[in-house]
KEKE-3310 file (N, C-alpha, C; in steps of 0.2 Angstrom, whole numbers, plus 5000, padded with zeros to 4 digits):
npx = (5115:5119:5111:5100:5097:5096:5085:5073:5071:5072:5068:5079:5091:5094:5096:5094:5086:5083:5069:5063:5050:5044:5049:5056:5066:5064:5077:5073:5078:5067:5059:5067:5061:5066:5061:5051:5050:5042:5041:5032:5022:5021:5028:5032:5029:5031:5016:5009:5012:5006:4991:4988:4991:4980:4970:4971:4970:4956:4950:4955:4969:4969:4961:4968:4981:4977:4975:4981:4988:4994:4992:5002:4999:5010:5023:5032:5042:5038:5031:5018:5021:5030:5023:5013:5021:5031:5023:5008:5012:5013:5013:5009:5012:5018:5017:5022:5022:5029:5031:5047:5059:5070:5063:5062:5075:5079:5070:5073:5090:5087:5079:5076:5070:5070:5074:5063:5057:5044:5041:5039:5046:5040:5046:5036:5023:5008:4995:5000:5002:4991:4982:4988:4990:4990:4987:4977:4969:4970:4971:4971:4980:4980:4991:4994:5002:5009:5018:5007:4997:4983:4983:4972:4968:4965:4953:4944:4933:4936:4949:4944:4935:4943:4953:4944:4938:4950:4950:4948:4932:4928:4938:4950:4950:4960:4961:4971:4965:4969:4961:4958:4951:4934:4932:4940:4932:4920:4924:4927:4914:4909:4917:4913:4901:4903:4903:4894:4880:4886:4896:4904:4905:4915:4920:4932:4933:4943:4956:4972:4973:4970:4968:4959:4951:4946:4937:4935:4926:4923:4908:4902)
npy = (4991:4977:4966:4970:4970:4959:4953:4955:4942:4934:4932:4941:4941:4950:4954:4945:4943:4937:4938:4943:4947:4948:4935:4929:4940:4947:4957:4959:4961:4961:4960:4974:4982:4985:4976:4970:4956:4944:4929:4922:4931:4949:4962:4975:4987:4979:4968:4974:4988:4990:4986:4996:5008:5007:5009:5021:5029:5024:5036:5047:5056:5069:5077:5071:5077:5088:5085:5086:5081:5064:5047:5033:5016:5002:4999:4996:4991:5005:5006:5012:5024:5031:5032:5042:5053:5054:5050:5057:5070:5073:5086:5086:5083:5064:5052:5038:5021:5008:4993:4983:4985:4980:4980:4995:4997:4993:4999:5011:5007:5003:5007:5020:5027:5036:5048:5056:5071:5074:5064:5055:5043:5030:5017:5008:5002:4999:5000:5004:5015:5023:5024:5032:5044:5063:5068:5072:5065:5066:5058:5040:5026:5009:4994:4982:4967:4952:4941:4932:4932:4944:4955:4952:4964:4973:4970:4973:4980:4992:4995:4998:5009:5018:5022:5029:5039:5046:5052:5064:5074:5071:5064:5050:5033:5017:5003:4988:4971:4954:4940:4925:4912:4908:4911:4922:4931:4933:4937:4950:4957:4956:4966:4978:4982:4988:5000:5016:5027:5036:5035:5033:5018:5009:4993:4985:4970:4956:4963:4962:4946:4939:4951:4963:4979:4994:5007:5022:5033:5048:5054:5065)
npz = (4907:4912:4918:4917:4906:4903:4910:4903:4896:4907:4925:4936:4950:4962:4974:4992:5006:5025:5031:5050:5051:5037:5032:5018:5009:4991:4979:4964:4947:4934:4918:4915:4925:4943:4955:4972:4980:4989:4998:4992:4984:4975:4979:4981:4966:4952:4950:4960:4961:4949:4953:4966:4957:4951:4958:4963:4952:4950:4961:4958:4949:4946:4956:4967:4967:4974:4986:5005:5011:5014:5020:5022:5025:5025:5019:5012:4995:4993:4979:4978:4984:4976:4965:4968:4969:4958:4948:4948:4954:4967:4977:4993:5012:5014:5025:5028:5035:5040:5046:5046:5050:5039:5027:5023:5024:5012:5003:5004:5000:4987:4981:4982:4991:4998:4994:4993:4993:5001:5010:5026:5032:5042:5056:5062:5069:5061:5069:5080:5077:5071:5084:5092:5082:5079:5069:5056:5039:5021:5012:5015:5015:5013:5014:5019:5022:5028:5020:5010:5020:5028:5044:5056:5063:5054:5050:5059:5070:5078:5073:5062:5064:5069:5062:5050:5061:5058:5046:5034:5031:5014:5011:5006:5008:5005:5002:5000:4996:4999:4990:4994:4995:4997:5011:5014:5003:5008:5023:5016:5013:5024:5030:5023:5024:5039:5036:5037:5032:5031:5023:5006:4999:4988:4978:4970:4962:4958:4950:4945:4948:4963:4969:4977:4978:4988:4988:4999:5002:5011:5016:5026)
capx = (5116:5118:5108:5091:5095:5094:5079:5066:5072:5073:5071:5087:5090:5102:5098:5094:5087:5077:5066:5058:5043:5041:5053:5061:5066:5072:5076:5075:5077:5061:5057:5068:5061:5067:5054:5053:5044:5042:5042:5026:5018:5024:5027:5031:5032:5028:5009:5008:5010:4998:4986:4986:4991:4973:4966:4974:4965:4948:4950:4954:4974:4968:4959:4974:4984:4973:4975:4985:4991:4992:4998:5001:5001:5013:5025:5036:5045:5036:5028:5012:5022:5033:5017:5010:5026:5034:5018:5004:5014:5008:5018:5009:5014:5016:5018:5024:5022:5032:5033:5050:5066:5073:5061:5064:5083:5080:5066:5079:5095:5087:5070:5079:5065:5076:5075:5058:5057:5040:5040:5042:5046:5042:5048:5031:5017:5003:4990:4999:5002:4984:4980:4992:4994:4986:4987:4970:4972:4966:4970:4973:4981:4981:4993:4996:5003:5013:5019:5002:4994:4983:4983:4966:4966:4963:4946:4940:4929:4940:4955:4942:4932:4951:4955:4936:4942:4959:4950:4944:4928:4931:4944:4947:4955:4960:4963:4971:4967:4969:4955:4963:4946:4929:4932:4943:4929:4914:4926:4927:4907:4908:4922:4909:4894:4903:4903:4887:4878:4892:4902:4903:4910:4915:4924:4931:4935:4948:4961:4975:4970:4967:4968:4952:4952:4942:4939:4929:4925:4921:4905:4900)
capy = (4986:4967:4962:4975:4968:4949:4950:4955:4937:4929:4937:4941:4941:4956:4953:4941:4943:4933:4945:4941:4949:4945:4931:4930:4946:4948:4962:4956:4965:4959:4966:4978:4985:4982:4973:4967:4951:4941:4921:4920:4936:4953:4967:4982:4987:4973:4969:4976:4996:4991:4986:5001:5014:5008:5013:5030:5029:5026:5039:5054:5059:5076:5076:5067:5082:5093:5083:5094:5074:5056:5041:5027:5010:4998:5002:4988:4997:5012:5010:5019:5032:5034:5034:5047:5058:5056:5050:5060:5074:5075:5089:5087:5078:5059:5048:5031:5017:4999:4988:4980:4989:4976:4981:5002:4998:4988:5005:5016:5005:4999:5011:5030:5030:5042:5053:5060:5076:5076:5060:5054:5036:5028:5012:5008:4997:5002:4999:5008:5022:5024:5026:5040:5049:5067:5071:5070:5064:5068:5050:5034:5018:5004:4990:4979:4961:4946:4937:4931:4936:4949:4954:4951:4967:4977:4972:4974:4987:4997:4997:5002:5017:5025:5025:5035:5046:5052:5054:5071:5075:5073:5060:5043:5027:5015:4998:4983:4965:4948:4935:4919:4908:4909:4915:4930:4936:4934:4944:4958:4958:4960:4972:4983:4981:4990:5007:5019:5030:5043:5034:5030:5011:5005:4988:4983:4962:4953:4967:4957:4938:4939:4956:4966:4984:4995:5015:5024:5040:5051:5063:5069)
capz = (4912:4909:4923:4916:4900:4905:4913:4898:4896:4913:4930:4937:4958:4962:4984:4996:5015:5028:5037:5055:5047:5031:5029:5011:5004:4985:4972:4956:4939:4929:4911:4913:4932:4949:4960:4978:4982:4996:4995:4989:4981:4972:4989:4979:4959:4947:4948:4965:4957:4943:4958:4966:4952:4948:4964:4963:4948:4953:4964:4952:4950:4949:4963:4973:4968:4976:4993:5007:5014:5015:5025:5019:5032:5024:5014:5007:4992:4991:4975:4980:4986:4971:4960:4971:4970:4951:4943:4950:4954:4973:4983:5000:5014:5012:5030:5026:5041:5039:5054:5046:5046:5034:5021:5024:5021:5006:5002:5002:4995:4981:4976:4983:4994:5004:4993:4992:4999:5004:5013:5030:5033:5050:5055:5068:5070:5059:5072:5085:5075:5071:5090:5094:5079:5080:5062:5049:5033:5016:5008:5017:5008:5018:5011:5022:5021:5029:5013:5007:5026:5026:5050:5059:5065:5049:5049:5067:5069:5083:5069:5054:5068:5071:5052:5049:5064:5055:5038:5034:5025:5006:5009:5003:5009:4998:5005:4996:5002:4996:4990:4992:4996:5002:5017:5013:5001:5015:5026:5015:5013:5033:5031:5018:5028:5043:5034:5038:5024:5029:5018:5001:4996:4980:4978:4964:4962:4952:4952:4944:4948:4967:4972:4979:4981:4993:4988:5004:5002:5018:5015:5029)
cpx = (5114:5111:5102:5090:5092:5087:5072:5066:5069:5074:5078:5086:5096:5102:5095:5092:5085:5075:5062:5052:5040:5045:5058:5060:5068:5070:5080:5074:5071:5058:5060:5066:5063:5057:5055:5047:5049:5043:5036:5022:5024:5024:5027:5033:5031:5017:5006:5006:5006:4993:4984:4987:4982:4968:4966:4969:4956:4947:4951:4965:4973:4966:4964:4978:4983:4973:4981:4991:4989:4996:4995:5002:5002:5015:5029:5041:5043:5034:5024:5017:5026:5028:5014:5013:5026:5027:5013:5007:5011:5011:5015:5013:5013:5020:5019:5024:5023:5034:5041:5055:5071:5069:5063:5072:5084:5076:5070:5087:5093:5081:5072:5072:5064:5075:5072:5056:5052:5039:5042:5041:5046:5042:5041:5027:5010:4996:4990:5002:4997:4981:4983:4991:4988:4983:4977:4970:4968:4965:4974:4973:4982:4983:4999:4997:5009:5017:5011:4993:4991:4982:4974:4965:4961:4956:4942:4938:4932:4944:4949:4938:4939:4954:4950:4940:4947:4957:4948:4938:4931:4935:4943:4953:4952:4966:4963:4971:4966:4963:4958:4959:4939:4929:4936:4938:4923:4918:4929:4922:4905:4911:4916:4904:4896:4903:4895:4885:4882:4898:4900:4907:4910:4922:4925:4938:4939:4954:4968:4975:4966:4967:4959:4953:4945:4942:4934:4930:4919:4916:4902:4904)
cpy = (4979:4963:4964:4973:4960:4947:4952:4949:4931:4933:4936:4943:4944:4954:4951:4942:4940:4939:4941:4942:4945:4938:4930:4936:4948:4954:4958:4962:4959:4964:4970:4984:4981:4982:4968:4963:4947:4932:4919:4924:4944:4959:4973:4983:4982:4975:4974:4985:4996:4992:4993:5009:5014:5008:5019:5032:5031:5033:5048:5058:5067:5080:5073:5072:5089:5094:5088:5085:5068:5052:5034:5021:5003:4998:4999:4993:5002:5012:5013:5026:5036:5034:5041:5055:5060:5056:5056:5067:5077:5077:5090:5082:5072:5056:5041:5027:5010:4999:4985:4984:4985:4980:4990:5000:4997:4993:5009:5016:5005:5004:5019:5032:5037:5050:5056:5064:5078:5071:5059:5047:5035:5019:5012:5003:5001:5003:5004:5015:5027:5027:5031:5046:5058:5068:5066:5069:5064:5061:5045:5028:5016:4996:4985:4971:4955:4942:4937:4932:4942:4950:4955:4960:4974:4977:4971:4979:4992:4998:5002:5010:5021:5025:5031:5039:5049:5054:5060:5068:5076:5068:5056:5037:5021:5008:4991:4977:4959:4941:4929:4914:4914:4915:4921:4935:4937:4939:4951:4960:4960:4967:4978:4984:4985:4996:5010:5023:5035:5039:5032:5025:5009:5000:4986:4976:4960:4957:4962:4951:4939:4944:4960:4973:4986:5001:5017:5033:5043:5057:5066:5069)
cpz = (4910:4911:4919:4909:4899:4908:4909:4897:4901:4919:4932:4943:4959:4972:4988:5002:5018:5031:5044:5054:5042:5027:5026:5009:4999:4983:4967:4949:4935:4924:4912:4920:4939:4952:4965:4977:4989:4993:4991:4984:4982:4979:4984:4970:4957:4946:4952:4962:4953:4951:4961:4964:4951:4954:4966:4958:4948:4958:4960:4953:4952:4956:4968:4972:4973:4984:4994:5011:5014:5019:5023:5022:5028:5020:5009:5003:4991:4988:4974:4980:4981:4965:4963:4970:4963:4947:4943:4952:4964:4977:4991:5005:5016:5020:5028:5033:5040:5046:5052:5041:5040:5027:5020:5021:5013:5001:4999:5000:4988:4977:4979:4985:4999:5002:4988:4998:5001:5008:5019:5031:5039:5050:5064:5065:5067:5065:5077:5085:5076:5077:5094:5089:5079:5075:5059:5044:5028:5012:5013:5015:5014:5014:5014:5025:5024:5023:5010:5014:5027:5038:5051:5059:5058:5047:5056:5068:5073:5079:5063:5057:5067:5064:5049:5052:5060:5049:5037:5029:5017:5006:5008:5007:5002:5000:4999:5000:4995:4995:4987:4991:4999:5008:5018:5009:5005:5022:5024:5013:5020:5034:5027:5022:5036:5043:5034:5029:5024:5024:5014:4997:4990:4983:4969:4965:4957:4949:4952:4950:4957:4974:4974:4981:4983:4991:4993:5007:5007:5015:5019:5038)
residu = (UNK:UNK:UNK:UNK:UNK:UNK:UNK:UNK:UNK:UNK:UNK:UNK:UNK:UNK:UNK:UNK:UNK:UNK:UNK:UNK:UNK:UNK:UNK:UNK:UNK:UNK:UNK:UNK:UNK:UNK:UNK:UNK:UNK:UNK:UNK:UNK:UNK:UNK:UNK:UNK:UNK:UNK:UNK:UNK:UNK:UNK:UNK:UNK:UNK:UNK:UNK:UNK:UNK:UNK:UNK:UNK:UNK:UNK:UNK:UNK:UNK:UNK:UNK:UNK:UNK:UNK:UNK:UNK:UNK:UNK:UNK:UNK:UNK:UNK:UNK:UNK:UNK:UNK:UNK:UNK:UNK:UNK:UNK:UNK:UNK:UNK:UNK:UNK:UNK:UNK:UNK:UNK:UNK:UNK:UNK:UNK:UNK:UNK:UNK:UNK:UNK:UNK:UNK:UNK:UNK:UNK:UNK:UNK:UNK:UNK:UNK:UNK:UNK:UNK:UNK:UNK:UNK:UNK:UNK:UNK:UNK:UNK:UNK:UNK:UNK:UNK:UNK:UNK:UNK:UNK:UNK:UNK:UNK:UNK:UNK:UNK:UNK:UNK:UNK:UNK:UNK:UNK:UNK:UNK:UNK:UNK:UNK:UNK:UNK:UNK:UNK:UNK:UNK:UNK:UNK:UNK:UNK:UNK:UNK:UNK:UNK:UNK:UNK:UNK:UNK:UNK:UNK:UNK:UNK:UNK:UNK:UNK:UNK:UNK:UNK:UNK:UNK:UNK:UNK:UNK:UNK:UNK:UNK:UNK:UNK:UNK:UNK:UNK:UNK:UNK:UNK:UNK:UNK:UNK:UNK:UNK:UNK:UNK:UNK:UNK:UNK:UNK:UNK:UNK:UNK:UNK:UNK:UNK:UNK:UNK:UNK:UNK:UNK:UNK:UNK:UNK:UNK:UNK:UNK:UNK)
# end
């Protein structure tokens, strides 16, 4: 393909949207992968997969194969979730939750999101999934973003108690958020500080340039 060849060179721009969500939405062949970005930062694949490949990482592939479930709240292209499926090999069942039917379509045109058979995709509000949903979860991603926006609620203690609630023992959430200044790093020092001794937090900073992951492992 011309287009996958041209872009070890130079990205190449295969499709075009506006979202009411998230704005700008393109897929571009770069290096030789497709990758979805917004107007301002990578949404799925490119750095964004490294990112949380290396949070799956920290966490133990083998150990995440052993899981019985996961739900993942935001889902953009799916890379997480097609690291979880082809790379990791992770036959249990995978929840996906995007608030922005624009990005779903663009999921499963362009990244055969469709066509993971352990996945269910929902087109819902992460927030107000989390407050119905019955289900308990073995791993919890949380990657969720406006463009370069990361929503209030994600660190409000009523949102982080009802993500505990859904975790089982042994589990882990594995929360990515953006440190853009000061005041995004001091409110993920709050955000850390809200976890009791039943939990075990590791942070780890610098996560290509201004990335910050969160691993929280449920022990009791």
């Amino acid at each position: 393909m011309l287009k996958k060849f041209l872009s070890y060179f130079i990205p190449v721009n295969i499709y075009k949207r506006n979202s009411a969500i998230n704005k700008t939405l393109e897929v571009t062949w770069n290096n030789g992968q497709l990758v979805l970005d917004s107007k301002s930062t990578n949404y799925s694949y490119g750095s964004l997969q490294r990112i949380l490949r290396k949070g799956l990482h920290y966490i133990g592939f083998e150990r995440i194969k052993k899981f019985e479930n996961a739900l993942v709240l935001g889902v953009a292209g799916g890379s997480v979730i097609k690291t979880l499926a082809s790379e990791i090999g992770f036959k249990g069942q995978i929840t996906g939750v995007e608030l922005d039917t624009d990005v779903i379509t663009i999921a499963n045109d362009y990244f055969k999101l469709n066509e993971i058979p352990n996945l269910t995709l929902l087109n819902d509000d992460a927030f107000e999934f989390v407050l119905k949903t019955k289900e308990k979860y073995d791993l919890i991603i949380i990657d969720i973003f406006q463009d370069t926006v990361m929503p209030n609620f994600l660190f409000e203690e009523f949102f982080i108690n009802r993500i505990n609630f859904l975790l089982k023992v042994n589990g882990f959430i594995l929360f990515n958020t953006m440190t853009l200044n000061k005041k995004d790093k001091e409110r993920n020092l709050l955000y850390r500080s809200r976890f009791t001794e039943d939990y075990s937090v590791r942070m780890y900073p610098k996560v290509e340039d201004h990335n910050e992951l969160f691993t929280i492992k449920k022990l009791r």
